[in-house]
MARDREN-262536 format. One record per residue (C-alpha): residue in three letters; z, x, y. Coordinates in pm, whole numbers, plus 50000, padded with zeros to 5 digits. Layout:
<nodes>
AlaZXY/...
</nodes>
This chain:
<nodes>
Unk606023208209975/Unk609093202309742/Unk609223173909507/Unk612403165209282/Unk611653157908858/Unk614263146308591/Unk615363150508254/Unk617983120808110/Unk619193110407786/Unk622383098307599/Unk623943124407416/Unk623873118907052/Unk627063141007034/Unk629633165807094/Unk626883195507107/Unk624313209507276/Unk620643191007271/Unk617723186907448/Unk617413166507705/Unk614213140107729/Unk611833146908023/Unk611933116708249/Unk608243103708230/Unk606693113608617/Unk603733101208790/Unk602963139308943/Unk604033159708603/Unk603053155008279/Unk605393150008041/Unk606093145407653/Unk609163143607501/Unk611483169007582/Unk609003187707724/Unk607943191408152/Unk604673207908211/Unk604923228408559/Unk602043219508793/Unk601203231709124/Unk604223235209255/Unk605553268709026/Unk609183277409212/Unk612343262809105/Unk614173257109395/Unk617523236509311/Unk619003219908981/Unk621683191008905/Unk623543186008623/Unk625903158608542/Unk627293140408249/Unk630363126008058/Unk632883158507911/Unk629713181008038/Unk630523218407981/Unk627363235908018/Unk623363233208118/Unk620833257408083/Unk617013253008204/Unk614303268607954/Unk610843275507946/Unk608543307307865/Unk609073323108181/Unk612623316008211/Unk613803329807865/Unk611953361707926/Unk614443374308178/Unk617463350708050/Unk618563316808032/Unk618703301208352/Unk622513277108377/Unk622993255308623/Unk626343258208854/Unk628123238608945/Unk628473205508693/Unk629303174608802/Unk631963163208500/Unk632453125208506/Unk635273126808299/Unk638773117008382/Unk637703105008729/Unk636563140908860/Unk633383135609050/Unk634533126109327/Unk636323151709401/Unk633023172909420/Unk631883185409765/Unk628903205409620/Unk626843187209345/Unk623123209309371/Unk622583241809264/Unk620523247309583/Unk618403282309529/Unk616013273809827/Unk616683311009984/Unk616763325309613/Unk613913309809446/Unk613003312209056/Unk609163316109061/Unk608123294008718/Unk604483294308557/Unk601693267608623/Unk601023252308280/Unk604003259308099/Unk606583236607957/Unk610283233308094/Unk613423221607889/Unk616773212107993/Unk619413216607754/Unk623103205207804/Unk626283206407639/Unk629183183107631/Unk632563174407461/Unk632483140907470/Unk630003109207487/Unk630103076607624/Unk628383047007565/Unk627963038207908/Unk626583068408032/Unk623213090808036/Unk623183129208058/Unk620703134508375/Unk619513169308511/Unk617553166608815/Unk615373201608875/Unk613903209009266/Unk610363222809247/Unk608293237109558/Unk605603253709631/Unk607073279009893/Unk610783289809973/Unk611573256510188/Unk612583268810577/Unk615213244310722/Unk614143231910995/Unk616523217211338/Unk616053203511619/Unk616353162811783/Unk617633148111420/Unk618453110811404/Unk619633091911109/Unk618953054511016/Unk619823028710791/Unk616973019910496/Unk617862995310170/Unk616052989109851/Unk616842955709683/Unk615512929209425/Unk615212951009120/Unk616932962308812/Unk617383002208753/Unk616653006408446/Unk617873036408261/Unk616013069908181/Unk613153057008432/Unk612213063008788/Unk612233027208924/Unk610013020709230/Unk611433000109566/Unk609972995009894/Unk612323002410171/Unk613652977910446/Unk614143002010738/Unk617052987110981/Unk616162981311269/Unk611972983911233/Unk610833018211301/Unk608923024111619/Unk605873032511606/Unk604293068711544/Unk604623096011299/Unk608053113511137/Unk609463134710881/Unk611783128910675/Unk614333157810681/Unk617203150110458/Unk619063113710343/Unk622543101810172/Unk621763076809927/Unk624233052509779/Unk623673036609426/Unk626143022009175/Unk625303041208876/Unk624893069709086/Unk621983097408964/Unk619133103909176/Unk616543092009426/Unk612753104709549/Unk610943089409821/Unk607583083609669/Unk605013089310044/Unk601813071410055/Unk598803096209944/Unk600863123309835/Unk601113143709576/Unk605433151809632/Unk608323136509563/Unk611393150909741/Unk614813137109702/Unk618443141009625/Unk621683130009445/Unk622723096709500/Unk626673091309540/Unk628113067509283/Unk630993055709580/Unk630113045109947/Unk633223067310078/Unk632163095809916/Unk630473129910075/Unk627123133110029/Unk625883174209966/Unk625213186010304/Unk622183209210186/Unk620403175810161/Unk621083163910483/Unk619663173310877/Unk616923197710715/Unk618803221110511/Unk616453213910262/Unk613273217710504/Unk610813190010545/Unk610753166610260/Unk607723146510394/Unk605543130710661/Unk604233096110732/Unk603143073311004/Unk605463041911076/Unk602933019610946/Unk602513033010572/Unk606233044810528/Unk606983059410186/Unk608883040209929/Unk611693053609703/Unk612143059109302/Unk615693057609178/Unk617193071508841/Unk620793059808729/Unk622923075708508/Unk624763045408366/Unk623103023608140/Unk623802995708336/Unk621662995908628/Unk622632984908973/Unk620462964509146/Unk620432976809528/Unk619863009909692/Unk621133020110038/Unk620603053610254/Unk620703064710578/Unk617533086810601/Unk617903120010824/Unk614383118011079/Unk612393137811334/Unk609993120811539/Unk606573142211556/Unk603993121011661/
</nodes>
């Protein structure tokens, strides 16, 4: 099981700060502060921001050894980003084992703000060291549309699948999402306790990380065609874009 949590906020400065906890239906939260639940190994981080030089990830655990930074950044300054091929720290076969009950921070440093944009760190939790899985792996089209993102929120859509799914049973194993505004995305399954997702890309030509595509990442979920999951999505501009659209990675199983 591997579900995907946030921290975003503007920066008030040229500094280093805290970064707010994006509030989470599966993780409490309060303030700057992430309470680990049931699902105690870090698995993969994201960083990105306006002039962003460093992030580092915080709790208990974490600054007994040392600070844990995140590499690589995604700098959306000067028109870089899209010039990154790898955006996640992915640490699925090097997992950082984290403490149930304590609290996580997510600091980050930049040179620069803008008024347009929100800091966002997105942090990969599982419960086991995810196994990537292969075999017959199809991908189709699925949209979101009709709502406003709204900033420093996860903002819930049902999905339009295109063409209708047939019926049975399938996983999810990996998806490109496209947003303007870019950030992140979480499918949100029917019953379940997870939310797994990835990085959305902020331009439809752009590459999408290939650890989050055609099970890298493992199994992100599983759900029968008639109760399909629907999808959370976190910007990082202030302006929110109104439409979502992804071409989900899928095994059929059932």
């Amino acid at each position: 099981m591997i579900t995907l949590v946030a921290f975003s906020e503007m920066n008030a400065g040229a500094t280093e700060e805290l970064c707010a906890a994006v509030p989470d239906q599966t993780h409490y939260t309060e303030g700057d502060d992430l309470l680990i639940g049931k699902l105690p190994l870090l698995v993969g981080a994201y960083a990105k921001g306006y002039a962003i030089g460093d992030c580092r990830l915080v709790s208990p655990s974490i600054r007994a050894k040392a600070d844990l930074y995140v590499s690589p950044l995604v700098n959306d300054y000067g028109g870089y980003a899209p010039f990154f091929p790898r955006r996640i720290d992915w640490r699925g076969d090097c997992p950082f084992p984290l403490v149930t009950g304590e609290k996580l921070n997510a600091y980050t440093q930049q040179t620069g703000v803008a008024a347009d944009q929100n800091r966002i760190v997105g942090v990969w939790l599982a419960e086991a060291a995810p196994t990537p899985v292969k075999g017959e792996i199809w991908t189709v089209k699925a949209y979101a549309t009709g709502k406003t993102i709204a900033e420093k929120v996860w903002t819930n859509f049902e999905l339009t699948w295109e063409p209708d799914l047939a019926m049975g049973r399938y996983q999810i194993v990996g998806a490109r999402c496209y947003m303007i505004g870019g950030g992140l995305f979480r499918f949100v399954p029917r019953g379940a306790e997870n939310r797994p997702g990835g990085v959305c890309i902020h331009e439809s030509s752009l590459v999408s990380d290939e650890v989050q595509r055609k099970g890298n990442m493992g199994v992100w979920c599983e759900f029968d065609s008639t109760l399909p999951p629907s999808l959370d999505a976190l910007p990082y501009l202030v302006a929110g874009a109104s439409e979502v659209y992804l071409r989900v990675d899928l095994m059929k199983v059932g």
